[in-house]
N, C-alpha and C positions, 0 to 999 in steps of 0.2 A: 615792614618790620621796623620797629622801632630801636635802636642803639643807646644806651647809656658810656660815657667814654671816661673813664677813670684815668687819668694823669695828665695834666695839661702843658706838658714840655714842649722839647723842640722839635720831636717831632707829628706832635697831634695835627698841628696846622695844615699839614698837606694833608692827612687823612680827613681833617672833617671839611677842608675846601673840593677835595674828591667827592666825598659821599653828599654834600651839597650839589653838586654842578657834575656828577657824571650818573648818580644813581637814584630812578625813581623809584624806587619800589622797599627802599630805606630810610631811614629819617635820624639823624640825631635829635633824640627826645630830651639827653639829659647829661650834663658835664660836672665830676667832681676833683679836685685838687687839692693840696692840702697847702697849696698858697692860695687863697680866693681872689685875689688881685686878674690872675691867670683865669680861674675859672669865669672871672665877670666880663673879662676881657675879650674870652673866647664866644661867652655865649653872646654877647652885642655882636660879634663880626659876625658869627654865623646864624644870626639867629636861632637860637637852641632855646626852646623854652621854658625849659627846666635847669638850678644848678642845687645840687644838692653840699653840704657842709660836709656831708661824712659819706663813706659808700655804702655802709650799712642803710643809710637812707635810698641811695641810689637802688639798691640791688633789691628794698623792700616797693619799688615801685611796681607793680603789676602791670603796668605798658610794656615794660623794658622788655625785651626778648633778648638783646643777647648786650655783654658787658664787651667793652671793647680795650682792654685792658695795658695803658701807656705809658706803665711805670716805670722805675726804673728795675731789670734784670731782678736783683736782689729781693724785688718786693714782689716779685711774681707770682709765687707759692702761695704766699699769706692772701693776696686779693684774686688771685684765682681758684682758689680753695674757697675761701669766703661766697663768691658768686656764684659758687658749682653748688655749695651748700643752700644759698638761697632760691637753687631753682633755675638759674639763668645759663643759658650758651655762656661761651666766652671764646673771645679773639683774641689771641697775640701776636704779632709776627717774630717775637724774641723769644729765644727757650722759656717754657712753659714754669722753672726754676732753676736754681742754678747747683743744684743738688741732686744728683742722679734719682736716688732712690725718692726726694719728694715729686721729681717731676714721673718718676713712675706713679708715685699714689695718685697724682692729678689724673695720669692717664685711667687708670684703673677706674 
């Protein structure tokens, strides 16, 4: 399966060092941030071969299987929504949003 990782903060690093060095059967295909300093940064360490500019482009990639999504809380809704529209899984280990009834619709 291939992974697209939307937010390149502080705590991306231990996830794509994990899914690098503990999981074969996964791949980070592709990294977006809205600093690209971060995104360039990230994909040299981990070799990721894809970094897209926007996630619209990310989530229009047809490898992608699922969005792994690493924003911050606030922006949960808007790019988990987004991704669920485009077709894609999505991962997040932070509330899904931070608004009852949106993180109900995400469920739904």
């Amino acid at each position: 399966m291939k992974i697209g990782v939307v937010g390149i903060g502080d705590i991306a690093g231990i996830y794509l060092k994990n899914i690098r060095d503990m999981f074969q059967n996964i791949e980070v295909h592709a990294v977006c941030n809205h600093t690209r300093e971060k995104a360039e940064a990230a994909q040299k360490k981990y070799h990721i071969p894809k970094l897209y500019e926007t996630m619209d482009g990310l989530f229009e990639d047809k490898e992608i299987d699922i969005v792994l999504n690493l924003t911050r809380p606030k922006e949960h809704y808007e790019v988990t929504k987004a991704a669920l529209l485009a077709g894609k899984h999505v991962y997040t280990e932070k509330p899904p949003a931070v608004i009852l009834e949106e993180a109900e619709e995400l469920v739904s």
